[in-house]
C-alpha positions as CSV (number, residue, x, y, z in Angstrom):
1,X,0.0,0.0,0.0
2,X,1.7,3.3,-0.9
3,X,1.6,6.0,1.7
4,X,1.9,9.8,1.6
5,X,2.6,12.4,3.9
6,X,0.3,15.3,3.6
7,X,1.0,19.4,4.7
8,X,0.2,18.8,8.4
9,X,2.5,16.3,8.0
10,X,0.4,13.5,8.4
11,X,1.1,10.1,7.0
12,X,-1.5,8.1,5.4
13,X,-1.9,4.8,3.6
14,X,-3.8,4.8,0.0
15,X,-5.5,1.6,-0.5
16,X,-6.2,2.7,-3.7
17,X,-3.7,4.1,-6.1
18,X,-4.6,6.3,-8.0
19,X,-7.8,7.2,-6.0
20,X,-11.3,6.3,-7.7
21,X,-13.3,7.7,-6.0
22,X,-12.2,11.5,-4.3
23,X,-14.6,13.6,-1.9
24,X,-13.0,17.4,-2.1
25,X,-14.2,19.7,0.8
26,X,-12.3,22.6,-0.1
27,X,-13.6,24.9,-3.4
28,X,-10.1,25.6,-5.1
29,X,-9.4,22.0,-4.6
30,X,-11.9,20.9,-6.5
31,X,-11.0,23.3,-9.3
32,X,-7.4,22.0,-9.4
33,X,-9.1,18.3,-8.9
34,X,-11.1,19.7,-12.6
35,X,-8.3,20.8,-14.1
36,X,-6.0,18.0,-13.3
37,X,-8.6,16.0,-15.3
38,X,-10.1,14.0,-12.6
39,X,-14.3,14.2,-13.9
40,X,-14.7,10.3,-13.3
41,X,-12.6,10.0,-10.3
42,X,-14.3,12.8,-8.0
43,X,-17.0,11.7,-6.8
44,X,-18.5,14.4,-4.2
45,X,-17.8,18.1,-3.5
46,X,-18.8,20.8,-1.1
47,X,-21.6,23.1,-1.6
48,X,-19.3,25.7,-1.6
49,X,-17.4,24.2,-4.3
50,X,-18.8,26.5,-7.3
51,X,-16.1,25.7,-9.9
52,X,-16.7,24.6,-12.6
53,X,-20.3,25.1,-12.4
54,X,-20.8,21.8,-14.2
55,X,-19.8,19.6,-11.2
56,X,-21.5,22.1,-8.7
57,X,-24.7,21.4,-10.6
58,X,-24.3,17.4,-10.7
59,X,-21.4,16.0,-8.6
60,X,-23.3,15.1,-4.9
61,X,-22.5,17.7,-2.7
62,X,-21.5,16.8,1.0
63,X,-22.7,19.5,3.6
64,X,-20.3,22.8,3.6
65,X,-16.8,23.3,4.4
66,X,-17.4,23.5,8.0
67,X,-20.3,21.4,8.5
68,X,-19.7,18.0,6.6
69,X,-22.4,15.2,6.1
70,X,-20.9,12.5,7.2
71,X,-23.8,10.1,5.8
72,X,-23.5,11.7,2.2
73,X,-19.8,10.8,2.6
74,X,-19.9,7.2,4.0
75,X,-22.6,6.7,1.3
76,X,-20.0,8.1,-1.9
77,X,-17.0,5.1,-0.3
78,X,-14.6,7.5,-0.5
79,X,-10.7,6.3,-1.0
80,X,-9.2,9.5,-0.5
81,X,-10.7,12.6,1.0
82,X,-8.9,15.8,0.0
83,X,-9.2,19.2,2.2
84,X,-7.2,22.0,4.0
85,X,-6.5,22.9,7.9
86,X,-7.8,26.3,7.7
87,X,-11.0,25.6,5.9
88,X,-11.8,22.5,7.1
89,X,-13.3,21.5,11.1
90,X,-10.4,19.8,13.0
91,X,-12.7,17.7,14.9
92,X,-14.8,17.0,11.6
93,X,-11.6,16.0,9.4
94,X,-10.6,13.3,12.2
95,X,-13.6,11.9,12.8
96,X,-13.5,11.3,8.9
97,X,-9.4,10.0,9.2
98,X,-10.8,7.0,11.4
99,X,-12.4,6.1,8.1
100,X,-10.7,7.0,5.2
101,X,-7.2,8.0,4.0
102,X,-7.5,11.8,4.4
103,X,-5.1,14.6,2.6
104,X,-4.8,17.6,4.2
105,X,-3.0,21.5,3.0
106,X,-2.0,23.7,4.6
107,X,-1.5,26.6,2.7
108,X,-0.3,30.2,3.6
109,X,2.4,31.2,0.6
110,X,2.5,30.7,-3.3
111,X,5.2,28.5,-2.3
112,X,3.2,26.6,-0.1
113,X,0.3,26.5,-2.9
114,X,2.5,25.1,-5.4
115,X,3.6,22.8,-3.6
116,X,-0.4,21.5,-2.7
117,X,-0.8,21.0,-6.1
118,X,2.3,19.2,-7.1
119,X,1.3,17.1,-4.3
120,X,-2.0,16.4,-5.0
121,X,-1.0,15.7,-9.2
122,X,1.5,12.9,-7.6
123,X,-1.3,11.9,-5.2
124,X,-3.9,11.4,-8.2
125,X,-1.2,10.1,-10.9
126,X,-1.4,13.2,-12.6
127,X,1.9,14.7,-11.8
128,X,2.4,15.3,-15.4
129,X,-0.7,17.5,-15.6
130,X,-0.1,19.3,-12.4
131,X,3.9,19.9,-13.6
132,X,2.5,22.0,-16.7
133,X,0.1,23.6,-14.4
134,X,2.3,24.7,-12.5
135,X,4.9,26.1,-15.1
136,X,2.0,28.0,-16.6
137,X,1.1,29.5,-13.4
138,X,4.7,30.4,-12.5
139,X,5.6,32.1,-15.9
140,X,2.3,34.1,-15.2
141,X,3.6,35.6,-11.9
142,X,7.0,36.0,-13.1
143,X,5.4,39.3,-15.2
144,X,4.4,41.1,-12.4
145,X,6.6,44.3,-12.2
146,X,8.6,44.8,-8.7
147,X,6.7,47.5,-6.9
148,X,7.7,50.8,-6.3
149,X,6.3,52.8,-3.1
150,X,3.0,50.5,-2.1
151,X,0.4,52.4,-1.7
152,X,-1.6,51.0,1.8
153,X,-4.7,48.7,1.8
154,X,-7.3,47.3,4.2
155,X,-8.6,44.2,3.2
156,X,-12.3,43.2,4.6
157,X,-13.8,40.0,4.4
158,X,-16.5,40.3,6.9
159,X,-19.3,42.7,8.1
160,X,-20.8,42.5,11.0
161,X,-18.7,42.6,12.9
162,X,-16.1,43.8,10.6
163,X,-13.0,41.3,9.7
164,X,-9.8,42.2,7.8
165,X,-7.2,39.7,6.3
166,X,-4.2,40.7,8.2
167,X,-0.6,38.7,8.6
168,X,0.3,35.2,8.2
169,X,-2.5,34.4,5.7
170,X,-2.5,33.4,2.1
171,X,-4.2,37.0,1.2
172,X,-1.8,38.9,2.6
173,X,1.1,37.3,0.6
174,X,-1.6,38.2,-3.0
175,X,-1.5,41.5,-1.4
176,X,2.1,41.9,-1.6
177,X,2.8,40.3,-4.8
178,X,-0.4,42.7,-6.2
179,X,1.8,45.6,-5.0
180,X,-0.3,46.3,-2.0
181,X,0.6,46.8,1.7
182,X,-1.7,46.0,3.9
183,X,-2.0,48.3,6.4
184,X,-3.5,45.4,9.4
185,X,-0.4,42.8,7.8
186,X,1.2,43.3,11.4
187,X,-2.2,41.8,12.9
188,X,-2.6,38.0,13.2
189,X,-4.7,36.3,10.8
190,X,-8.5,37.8,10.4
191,X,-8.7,39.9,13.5
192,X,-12.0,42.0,14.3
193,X,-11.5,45.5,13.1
194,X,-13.8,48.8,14.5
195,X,-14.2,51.5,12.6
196,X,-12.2,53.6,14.7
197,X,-9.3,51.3,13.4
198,X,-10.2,51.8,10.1
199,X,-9.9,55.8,10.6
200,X,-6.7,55.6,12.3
201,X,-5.0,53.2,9.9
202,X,-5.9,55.9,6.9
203,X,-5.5,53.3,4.1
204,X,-4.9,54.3,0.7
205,X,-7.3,51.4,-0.8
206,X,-9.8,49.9,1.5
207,X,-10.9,46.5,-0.8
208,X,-14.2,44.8,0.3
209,X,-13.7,41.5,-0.6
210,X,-16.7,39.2,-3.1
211,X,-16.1,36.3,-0.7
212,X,-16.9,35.1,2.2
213,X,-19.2,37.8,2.9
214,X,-20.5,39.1,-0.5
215,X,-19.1,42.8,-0.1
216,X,-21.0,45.0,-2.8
217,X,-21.4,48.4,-4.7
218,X,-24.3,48.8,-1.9
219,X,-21.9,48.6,1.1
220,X,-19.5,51.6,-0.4
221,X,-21.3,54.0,1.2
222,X,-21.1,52.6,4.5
223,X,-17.0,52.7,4.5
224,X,-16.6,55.7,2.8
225,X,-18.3,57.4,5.8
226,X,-15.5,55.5,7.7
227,X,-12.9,56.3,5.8
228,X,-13.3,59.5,3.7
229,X,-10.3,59.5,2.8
230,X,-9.6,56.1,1.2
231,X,-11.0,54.9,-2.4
232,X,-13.0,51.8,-2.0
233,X,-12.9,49.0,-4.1
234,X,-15.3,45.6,-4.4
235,X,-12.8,42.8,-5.2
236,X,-12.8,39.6,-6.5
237,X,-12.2,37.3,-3.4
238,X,-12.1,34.7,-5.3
239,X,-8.3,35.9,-6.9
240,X,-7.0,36.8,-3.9
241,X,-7.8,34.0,-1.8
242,X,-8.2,30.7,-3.8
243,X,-5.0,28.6,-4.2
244,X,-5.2,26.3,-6.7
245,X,-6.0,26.5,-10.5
246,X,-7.5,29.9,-10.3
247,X,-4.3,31.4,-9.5
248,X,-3.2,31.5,-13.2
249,X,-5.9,34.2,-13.4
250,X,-4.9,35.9,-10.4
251,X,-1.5,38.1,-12.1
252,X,-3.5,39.7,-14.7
253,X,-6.1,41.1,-12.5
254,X,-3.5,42.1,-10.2
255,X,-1.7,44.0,-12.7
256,X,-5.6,45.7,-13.8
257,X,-5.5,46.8,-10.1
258,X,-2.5,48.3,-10.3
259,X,-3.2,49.7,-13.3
260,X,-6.8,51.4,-12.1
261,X,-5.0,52.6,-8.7
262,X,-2.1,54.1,-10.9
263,X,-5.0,56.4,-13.1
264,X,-6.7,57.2,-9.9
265,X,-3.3,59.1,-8.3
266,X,-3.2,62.9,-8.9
């Protein structure tokens, strides 16, 4: 039986190699699990997992990220269950490792993302599709310009209370490589921010993200009484904070950020 040792460092047996039959629970998972090729051989998703919208309308779905069905799951016979420590429940994912060979990321750098997927092609037998992925998605970043002075950004993913993407987090690093600095980076993971923080941290941008709370045009208003003096933006979540496949669309819309910022400057 071959064995693997996932990003937590876990070490697992795989019955089955390569896997038949994959349950994904994290969204850009399962778009890397499209990409790589893998229509027969994933056999459930998340409800979460929107990409591509044909296996969000027909592959069975299995509860959310964070609240998993267990009985959908036992009833796909799963031999490998694919997901990620921040997005997934600890308690949730172990509970499921008593059953079932389980492969967990952990992901909080590009580094760390291309190394997910390299796994996860050698974990499916499709190293040679992940591998061309992968140089594809590398030449793409290698074109974004080294910044000059950065202008400042607050990036909010919640409302209600309000929540930023601050340090140690795979948004900040797209923040950085964007040509961004976020102005809560020195903050631990998504802290709860007041409006009185917003004012005093006087950020150039303030970005309200698509995902997880669906920031929109209608909640502009709202911040730019907070923050006068920043220009608000409603960005695509999805570029910022998914780490597989989607991030060879990521650069590009980076460098059109850059790009509408740099017109906006007096």
């Amino acid at each position: 039986m071959p064995s693997f040792i996932d990003q937590m460092g876990r070490n697992n047996g795989l019955p089955q190699f390569p896997p038949r039959r994959i349950v994904s629970l994290v969204p850009s998972q399962t778009e890397l699990l499209f990409d790589l090729g893998l229509e027969n051989e994933v056999a459930g998703i998340t409800k979460f997992c929107i990409h591509p919208p044909e296996w969000f309308q027909n592959k069975p779905r299995v509860g959310g990220t964070k609240t998993l069905n267990f009985n959908k799951i036992h009833a796909l016979k799963p031999d490998l269950i694919i997901g990620n420590k921040e997005e997934n429940e600890r308690a949730q994912i172990e509970t499921l490792a008593e059953n079932y060979p389980v492969w967990m990321s952990d992901v909080r750098t590009l580094e760390d993302a291309y190394e997910m997927m390299r796994q996860i092609g050698a974990l499916t037998g499709k190293s040679m599709e992940a591998d061309a992925l992968l140089t594809g998605i590398r030449k793409q970043f290698a074109l974004l310009p080294d910044s000059g002075p950065l202008p400042s950004v607050a990036y909010l993913i919640w409302r209600k209370p309000y929540m930023a993407a601050a340090g140690d987090t795979f948004i900040q690093e797209m923040l950085h490589l964007a040509g961004f600095k976020n102005v809560f980076g020195h903050l631990a993971r998504y802290p709860e921010i007041s409006a009185e923080m917003l004012l005093a941290a006087k950020p150039d941008l303030l970005f309200l993200s698509s995902e997880p709370y669906p920031f929109s045009d209608k909640h502009i208003a709202e911040f730019q009484e907070i923050c006068p003096q920043s220009r608000i933006c409603i960005v695509d979540g999805e570029l910022f904070s998914w780490y597989g496949s989607r991030l060879r669309l990521a650069p590009a819309y980076f460098l059109e950020l850059r790009k509408t910022w740099a017109f906006a400057q007096p």
